[in-house]
C-alpha positions in Angstrom: 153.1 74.8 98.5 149.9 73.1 99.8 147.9 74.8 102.1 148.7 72.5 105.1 152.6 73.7 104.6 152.2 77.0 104.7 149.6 77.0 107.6 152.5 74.7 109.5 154.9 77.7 108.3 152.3 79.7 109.3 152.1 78.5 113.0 155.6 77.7 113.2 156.6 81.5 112.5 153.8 82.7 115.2 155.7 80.2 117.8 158.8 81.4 117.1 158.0 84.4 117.3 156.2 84.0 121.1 159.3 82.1 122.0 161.2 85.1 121.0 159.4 87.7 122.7 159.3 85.6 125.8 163.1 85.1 125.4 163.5 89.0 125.5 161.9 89.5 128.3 163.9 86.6 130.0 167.0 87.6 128.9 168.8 88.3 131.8 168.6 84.6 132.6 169.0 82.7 129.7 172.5 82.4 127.1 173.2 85.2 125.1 172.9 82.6 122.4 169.2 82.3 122.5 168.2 83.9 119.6 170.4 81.4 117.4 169.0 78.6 119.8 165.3 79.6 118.6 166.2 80.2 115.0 168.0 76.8 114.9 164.8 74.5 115.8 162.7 76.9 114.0 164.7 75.5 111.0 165.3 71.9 112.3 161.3 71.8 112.9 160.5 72.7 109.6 163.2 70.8 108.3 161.9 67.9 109.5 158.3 68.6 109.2 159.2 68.5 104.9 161.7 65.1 105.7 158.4 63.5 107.6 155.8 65.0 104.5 158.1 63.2 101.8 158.2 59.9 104.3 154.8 59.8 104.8 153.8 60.2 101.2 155.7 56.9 100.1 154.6 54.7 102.7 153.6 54.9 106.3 156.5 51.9 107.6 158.7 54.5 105.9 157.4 57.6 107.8 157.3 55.4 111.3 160.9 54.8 110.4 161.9 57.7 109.8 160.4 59.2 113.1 161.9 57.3 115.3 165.4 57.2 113.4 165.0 61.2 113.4 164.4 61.5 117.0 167.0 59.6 118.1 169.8 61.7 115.6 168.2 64.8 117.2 168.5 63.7 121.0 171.9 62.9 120.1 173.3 65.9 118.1 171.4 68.0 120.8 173.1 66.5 123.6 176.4 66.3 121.6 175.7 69.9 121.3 175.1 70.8 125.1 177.9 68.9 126.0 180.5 70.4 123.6 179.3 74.2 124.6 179.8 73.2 127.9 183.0 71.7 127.7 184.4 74.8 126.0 182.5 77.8 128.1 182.1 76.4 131.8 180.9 79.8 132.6 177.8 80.0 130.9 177.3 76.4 130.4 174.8 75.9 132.9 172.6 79.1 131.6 173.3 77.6 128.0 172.0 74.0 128.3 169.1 74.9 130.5 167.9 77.7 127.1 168.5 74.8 124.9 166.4 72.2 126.5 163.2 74.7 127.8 163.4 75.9 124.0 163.9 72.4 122.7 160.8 71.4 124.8 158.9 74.4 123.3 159.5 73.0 119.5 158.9 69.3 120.7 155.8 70.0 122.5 154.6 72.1 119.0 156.0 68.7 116.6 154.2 66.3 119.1 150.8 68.1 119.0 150.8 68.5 115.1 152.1 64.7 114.3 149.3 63.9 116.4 146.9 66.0 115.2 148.0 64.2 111.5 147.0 61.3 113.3 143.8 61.6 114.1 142.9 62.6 110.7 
């Protein structure tokens, strides 16, 4: 592993873990799914952190390509998500799409400030 993976692994663990902690002490509001909410884009950001790494090392129009294709999959099996959980448990629907979206804007924000920080280099 090169040493920019693991210090993306690095910082990804340390969010996750914040994201946690802040979680536990929000508890009472959020799902009682959170915990698998967090895990899950802990895994789909480094996921696709390796996907965009292989992209990027073949061509550039490949990688831009693949980011945008990416994103819109994700927006869609997120919202597919939300909507499905919803559906099938009204009563902590609301609770449930509002942790999926704060956390998903957690892991987006964290993606979006280390694609860009690629960038400038």
């Amino acid at each position: 592993m090169e040493k920019k993976d693991s210090r993306f692994i690095t910082q990804l663990v340390i969010l996750t873990v914040i994201v946690m902690v802040a979680c536990l002490f929000a508890h009472k509001l959020l799902t009682v799914w959170w915990p698998a909410i967090v895990v899950f884009f802990a895994i789909v950001s480094a996921a696709m952190y390796f996907l965009s790494e292989k992209a990027r090392a073949k061509d550039m129009r490949k990688f831009a390509n693949f980011y945008m294709a990416s994103t819109v999959v994700k927006m869609v099996l997120y919202l597919a998500i939300i909507i499905i959980y919803v559906m099938n448990f009204k009563e902590d629907g609301k609770r449930f799409a509002i942790t999926f979206l704060i956390i998903y804007l957690i892991y987006s924000i964290f993606e979006t400030i280390k694609l860009a920080k690629k960038e400038k280099k």
